[in-house]
Residue, then its C-alpha position, 0 to 999 in steps of 0.5 A: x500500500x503506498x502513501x495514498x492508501x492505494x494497492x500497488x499495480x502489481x502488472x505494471x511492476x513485472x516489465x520494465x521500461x529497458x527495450x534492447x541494446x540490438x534493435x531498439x524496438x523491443x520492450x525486454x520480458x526478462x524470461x530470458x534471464x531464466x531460460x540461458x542463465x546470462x546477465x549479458x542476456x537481460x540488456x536484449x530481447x529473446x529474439x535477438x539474443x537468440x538470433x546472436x547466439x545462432x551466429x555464434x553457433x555457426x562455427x560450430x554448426x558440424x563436428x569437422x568444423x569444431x574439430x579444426x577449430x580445436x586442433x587449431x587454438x590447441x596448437x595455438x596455444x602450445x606455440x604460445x607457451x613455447x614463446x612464454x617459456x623462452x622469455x627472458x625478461x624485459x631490458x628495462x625493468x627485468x619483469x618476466x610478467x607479460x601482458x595476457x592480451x597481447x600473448x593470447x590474442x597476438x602471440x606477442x610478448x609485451x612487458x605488462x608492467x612497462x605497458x601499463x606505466x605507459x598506457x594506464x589503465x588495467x591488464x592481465x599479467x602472466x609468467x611461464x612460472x604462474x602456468x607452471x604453478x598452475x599446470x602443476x596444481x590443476x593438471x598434475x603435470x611440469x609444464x616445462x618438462x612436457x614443452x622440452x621432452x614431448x612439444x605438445x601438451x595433454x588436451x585437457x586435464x583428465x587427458x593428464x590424469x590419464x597420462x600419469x596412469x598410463x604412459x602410453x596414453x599419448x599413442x592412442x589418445x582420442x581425448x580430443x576427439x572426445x572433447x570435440x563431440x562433447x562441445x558439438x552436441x552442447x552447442x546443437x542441442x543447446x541451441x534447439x533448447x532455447x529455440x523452443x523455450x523461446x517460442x513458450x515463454x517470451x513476453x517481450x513487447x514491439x514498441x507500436x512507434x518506431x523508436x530511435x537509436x540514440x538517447x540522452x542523458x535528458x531523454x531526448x533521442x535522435x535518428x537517421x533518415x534511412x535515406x539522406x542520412x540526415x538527423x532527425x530529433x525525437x519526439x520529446x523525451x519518449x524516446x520514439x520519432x515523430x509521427x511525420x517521421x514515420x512513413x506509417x503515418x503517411x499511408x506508405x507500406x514501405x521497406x524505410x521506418x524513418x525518413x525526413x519530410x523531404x525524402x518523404x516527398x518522393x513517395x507523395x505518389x502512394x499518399x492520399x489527398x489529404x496526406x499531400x496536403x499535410x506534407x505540403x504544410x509541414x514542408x512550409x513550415x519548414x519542419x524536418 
């Protein structure tokens, strides 16, 4: 009960006013929270989450393509370490710390500690004897000793498990195989999971106007003509276009959802008597 003594509205609670980071369009349900679990996944509608993640999907789309894909970041990352592992320090400031970003993504060595005094900021470090710890700890193996003696690494850490068991293992190893199986079928039966969950549970909403791409701090937005690309202002601080912005208003069924009045002009062929003579009176009045 608020201070008026009246009973919240109880159904006006369960949506909030957040229309997703995608399209813009869609009023999100939150159902999507609960269906993948993912907190990135409140700032879009289902659909489009959806449509992201069957992108994503794509290079998963076959068991081959997931397999290249493995042998390949496993390789990868093996020749990563190699170069980690010959690292002799910085020249400046002797730190055997290297920027994570710059290993794992460019296979480059960048003092991290110079790199941050020069760039500010914040970074990941990492050292070859920080793997070595971990290696040791997490998979039970010397990280240096399988880099000299074998030039590779087990796939994973039950694959060193089995390793320390059996050292024959590595002859008959189809432990990426079998890792490669795994990631295929969660990803394919993953994504026909949520296809249906989305079908059964959505209650995102379309917003009945057009709304624009850019807000600010004030709630006034702005838009681009889809054809001049010329800016176009809100409609006050609603966060949608004007209606003499939508080709809707003016009886058009066309592919463009926001257009200025004078591309508008161009279509005046396919608009009724008295739409002509309203854009011919906006056009006077000099709006946009």
């Amino acid at each position: 009960m608020d201070w008026n003594g009246k009973e919240p509205n109880q159904e006006k609670t369960l949506f909030k006013t957040v229309y997703c980071l995608d399209c813009k369009q869609i009023k999100i349900c939150g159902k999507i929270i609960f269906l993948w679990k993912s907190k990135v996944s409140s700032e879009y509608c289902c659909l489009c989450y959806y449509k992201n993640q069957l992108a994503r999907t794509q290079e998963y789309s076959s068991y081959q393509q997931v397999y290249q894909r493995k042998v390949k970041e496993w390789k990868e990352h093996i020749q990563q370490l190699q170069l980690l592992r010959s690292y002799l320090g910085c020249r400046d400031c002797k730190s055997l710390a290297v920027d994570a970003y710059h290993l794992y993504e460019n296979s480059k060595l960048v003092c991290q500690p110079c790199r941050m005094k020069k760039e500010g900021g914040a970074s990941g470090s990492v050292s070859f004897l920080e793997l070595q710890k971990w290696y040791k700890k997490w998979w039970g193996i010397n990280l240096n000793e399988w880099l000299e003696n074998f030039s590779q690494l087990p796939v994973n850490a039950e694959c060193a498990r089995e390793w320390t068991r059996d050292r024959n293992h590595l002859n008959n190893c189809q432990c990426l195989e079998a890792e490669t199986q795994e990631t295929y079928l969660l990803f394919t039966n993953s994504l026909q999971e949520s296809k249906e969950k989305l079908k059964k549970t959505c209650q995102c909403v379309k917003s009945e106007k057009v709304r624009v791409d850019y807000l600010d701090s004030m709630g006034d937005g702005w838009i681009e003509c889809q054809i001049c690309e010329k800016t176009i202002e809100s409609a006050g601080h609603h966060g949608v276009v004007k209606n003499r912005n939508d080709p809707r208003f003016w009886g058009l069924n066309i592919a463009e959802k926001v257009l200025c009045l004078n591309c508008l002009q161009k279509f005046q062929k396919k608009m009724s008597t008295s739409k002509k003579y309203t854009l011919n009176k906006y056009l006077k009045r000099g709006y946009m």
